[in-house]
Structure formats: C-alpha cells, structure tokens
C-alpha positions as CSV (number, residue, x, y, z in Angstrom):
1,X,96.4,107.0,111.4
2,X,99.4,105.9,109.5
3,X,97.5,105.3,106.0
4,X,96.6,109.4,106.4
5,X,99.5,110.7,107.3
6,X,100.9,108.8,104.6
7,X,98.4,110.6,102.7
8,X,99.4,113.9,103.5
9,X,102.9,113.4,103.1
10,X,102.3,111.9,99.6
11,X,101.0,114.9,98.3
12,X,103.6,117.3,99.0
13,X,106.3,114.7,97.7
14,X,104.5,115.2,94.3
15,X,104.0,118.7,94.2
16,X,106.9,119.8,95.9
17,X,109.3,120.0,92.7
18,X,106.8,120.7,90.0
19,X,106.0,123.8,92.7
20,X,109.6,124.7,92.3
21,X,110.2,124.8,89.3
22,X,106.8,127.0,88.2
23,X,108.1,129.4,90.7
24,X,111.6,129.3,89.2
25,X,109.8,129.8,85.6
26,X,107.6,132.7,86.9
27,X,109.8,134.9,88.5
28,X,113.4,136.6,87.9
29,X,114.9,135.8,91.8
30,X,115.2,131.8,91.4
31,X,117.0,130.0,88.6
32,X,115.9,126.7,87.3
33,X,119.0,125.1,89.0
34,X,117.9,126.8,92.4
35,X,114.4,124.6,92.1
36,X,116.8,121.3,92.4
37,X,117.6,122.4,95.7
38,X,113.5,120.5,96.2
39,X,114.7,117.6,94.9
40,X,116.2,116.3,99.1
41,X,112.6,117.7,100.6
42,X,111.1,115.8,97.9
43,X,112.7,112.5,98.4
44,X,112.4,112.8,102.4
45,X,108.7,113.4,101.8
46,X,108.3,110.3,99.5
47,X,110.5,108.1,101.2
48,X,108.5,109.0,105.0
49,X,104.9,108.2,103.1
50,X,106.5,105.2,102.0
51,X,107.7,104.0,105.1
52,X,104.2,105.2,106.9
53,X,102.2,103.0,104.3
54,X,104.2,100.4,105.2
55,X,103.7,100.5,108.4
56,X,99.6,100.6,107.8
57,X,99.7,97.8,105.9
58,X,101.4,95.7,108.9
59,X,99.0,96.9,111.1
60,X,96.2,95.3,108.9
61,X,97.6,92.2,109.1
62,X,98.3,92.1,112.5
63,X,94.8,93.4,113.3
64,X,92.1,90.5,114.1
65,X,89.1,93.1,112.1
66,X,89.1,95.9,109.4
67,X,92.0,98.8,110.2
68,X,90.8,101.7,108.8
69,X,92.7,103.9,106.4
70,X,94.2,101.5,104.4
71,X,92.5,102.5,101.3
72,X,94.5,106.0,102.3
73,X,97.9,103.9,102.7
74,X,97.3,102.9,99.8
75,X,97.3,106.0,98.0
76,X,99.9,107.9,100.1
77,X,102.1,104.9,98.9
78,X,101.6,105.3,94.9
79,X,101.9,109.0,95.7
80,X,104.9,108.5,97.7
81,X,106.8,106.2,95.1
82,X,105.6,108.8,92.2
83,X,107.0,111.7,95.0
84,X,110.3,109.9,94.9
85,X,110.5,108.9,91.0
86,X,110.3,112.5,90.4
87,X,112.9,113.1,93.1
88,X,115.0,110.6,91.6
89,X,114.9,111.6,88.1
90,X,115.4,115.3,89.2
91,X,118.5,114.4,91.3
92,X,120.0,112.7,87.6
93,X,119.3,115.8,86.1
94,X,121.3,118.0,88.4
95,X,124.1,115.0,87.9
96,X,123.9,115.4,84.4
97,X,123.9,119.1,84.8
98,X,127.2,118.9,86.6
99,X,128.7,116.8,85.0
100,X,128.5,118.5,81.9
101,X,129.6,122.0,83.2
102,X,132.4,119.6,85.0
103,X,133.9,118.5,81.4
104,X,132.9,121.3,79.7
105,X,136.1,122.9,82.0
C-alpha cells in the first residue's frame, strides 16, 4: 500500500510546478512569480512519496515473502526526489529573484 501511494503522490510532486507555471504563461490573472507559490505543495508532495517509499522498502525487508508494490515504491521514489529537485531549484529561483529586487533597492 505504501509503494502506491508513494506512487500517487510522486506524480503530482512532478507536475505540480510545471502545471503552474503553463497556467501562469497562458493566462493574464497569474504572474510567473505567483506559480512559485507551488514550489512548498511541491516539496511536501515529494518529500511525503519519499518518506512512503521508504517506508515500503522496510516493509520488504522485514517481510519473510514477496511485499507487493515495491516495483511502485520504487518509482514514486525517483518521482518523488525528481518532485523535490524541481522544488528545490524553483525555491533558488525565487531566492535569486529576491535577492536581486533586494539590491537592486
């Protein structure tokens, strides 16, 4: 149960901030600063497939025959780390971002 739901939270990690910022590139209402309010959603995401894959995996080796859903875990986890790379590097950005209109003061 953990490997899927570390699945399914590993996908919207991934997609949660390229989502944001096609919707901040197609319409007039959101800025593309607005979208890095996805960047804390994104990195909770990640960070709970993480943990759930984690998790999974311990219960494999605990377990005395096959667990299923590790092959799921598995995935959610490379999901979850790319969820939370993206997070990560969109978190600099807005750093950069205001550090720049900081100085630029």
């Amino acid at each position: 149960m953990s490997g899927w739901l570390s699945l399914l939270l590993g996908l919207p990690a991934l997609a949660v901030l390229p989502a944001a910022v096609a919707v901040s590139d197609r319409t007039d209402r959101y800025s593309l600063l607005e979208a890095g309010f996805a960047v804390a959603p994104a990195a909770v995401l990640a960070l709970a497939a993480i943990g759930l894959a984690g998790r999974a995996r311990r219960r494999q080796r605990a377990a005395v025959g096959r667990v299923r859903g590790l092959r799921a875990a598995q995935i959610g986890r490379l999901l979850g780390w790319l969820g939370f790379y993206l997070a990560a590097t969109g978190a600099l950005a807005l750093g950069v971002y205001w550090l720049e209109t900081y100085l630029a003061e």
